[in-house]
LUMDREN-943067 format. One line per field, with one value per residue (C-alpha): residue number from 1; residue in one letter; x, z, y. Coordinates in steps of 0.2 Angstrom, whole numbers. Each point is the difference from the previous one (the first is absolute). Layout:
// LUMDREN-943067
num <- (NUM,...) $
residuo <- (A,...) $
u <- (X,...) $
w <- (Z,...) $
v <- (Y,...) $
***
This chain:
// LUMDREN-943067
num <- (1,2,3,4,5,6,7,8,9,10,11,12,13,14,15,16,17,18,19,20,21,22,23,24,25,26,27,28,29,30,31,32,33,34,35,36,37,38,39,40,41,42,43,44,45,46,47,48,49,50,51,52,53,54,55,56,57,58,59,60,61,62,63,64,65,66,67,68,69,70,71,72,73,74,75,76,77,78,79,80,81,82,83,84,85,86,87,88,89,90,91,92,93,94,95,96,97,98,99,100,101,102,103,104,105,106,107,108,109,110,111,112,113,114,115,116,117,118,119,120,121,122,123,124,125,126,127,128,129,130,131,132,133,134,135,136,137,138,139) $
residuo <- (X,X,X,X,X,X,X,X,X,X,X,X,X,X,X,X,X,X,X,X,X,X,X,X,X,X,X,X,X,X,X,X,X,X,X,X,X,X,X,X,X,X,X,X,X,X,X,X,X,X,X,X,X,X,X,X,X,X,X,X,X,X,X,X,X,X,X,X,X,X,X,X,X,X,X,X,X,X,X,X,X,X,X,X,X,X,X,X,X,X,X,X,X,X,X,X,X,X,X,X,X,X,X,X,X,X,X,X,X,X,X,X,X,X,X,X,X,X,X,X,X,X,X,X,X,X,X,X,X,X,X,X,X,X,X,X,X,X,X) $
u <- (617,-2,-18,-1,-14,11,-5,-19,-4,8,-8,-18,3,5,-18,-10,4,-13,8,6,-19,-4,12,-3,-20,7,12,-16,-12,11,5,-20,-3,16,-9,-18,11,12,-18,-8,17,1,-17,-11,12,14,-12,-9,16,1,-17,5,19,3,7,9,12,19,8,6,9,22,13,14,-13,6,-4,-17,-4,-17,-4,8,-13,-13,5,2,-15,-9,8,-6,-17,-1,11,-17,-12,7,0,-18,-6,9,-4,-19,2,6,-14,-12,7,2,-21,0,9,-8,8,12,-6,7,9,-7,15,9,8,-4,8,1,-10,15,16,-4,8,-7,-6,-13,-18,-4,10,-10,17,14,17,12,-9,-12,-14,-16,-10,-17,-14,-1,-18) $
w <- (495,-12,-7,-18,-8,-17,-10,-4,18,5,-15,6,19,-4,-12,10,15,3,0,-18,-7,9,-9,-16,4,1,-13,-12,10,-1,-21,-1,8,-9,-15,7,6,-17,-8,12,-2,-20,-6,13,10,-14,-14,16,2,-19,-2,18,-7,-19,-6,14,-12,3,-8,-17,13,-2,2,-11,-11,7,17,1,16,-4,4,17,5,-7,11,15,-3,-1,16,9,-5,4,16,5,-8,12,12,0,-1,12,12,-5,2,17,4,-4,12,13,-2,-1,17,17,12,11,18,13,12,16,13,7,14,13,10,20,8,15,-8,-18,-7,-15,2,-6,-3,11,13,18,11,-7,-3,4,17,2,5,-2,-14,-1,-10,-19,-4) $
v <- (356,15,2,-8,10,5,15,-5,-6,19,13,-11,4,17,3,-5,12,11,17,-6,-3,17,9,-8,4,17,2,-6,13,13,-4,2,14,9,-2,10,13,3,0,12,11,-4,-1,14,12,3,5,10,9,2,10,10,6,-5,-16,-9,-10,7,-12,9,11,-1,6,3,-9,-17,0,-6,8,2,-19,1,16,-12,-15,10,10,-20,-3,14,-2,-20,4,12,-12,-15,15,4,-20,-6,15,-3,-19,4,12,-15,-13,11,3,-20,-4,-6,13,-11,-7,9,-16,0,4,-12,10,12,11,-3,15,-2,0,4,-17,-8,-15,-16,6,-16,4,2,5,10,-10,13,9,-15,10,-5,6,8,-11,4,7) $
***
């Protein structure tokens, strides 16, 4: 008999799936930290740039005198500059957890090898399955 959930009962199951609310988490996060990084770009390195090389702003650049090719340098000029700013936080953020993680456990073996006829076989074992010889005591 066919499941009769109808559109509500389906949209609820299909919000309330976890990897849904992690996206949205983040889409949100991601919204927020756009914003520091436009400002960062906008408000600290572009006027940077500005004092470094003259007036960064391209965008009364055309040509013909109606292509307005001067706000396409700008945008990609913005681009570059987030790309590398995303670059450089994300490479930093990555420098900081790597600091904060607990080296990994080695795994104690679970095999050895038989000192007769070099088959692997069960840590445990105390006579090889393949030659059957009798193993020497583990110290």
């Amino acid at each position: 008999m066919a499941d009769k959930k109808g559109l509500v009962g389906e949209f609820k199951e299909f919000i309330m799936r976890g990897n849904v609310m992690d996206m949205a988490v983040g889409v949100i996060i991601g919204g927020a930290f756009g914003t520091i990084i436009t400002s960062l770009v906008e408000d600290i390195l572009t006027p940077i740039i500005g004092m470094l090389g003259g007036n960064p702003d391209f965008s009364s650049i055309s040509i013909g005198g109606g292509i307005m090719i001067g706000n396409f340098i700008n945008a990609v000029l913005n681009f570059l500059i987030i790309g590398l700013c995303m670059f450089l936080v994300v490479k930093a953020f990555n420098a900081a957890n790597k600091k904060l993680e607990k080296p990994a456990e080695e795994e104690a073996p679970t095999t050895k090898t038989c000192p007769f006829c070099k088959t692997e076989i069960s840590i445990e074992a105390t006579r090889c399955p393949n030659c059957t010889s009798e193993l020497p005591a583990e110290e």
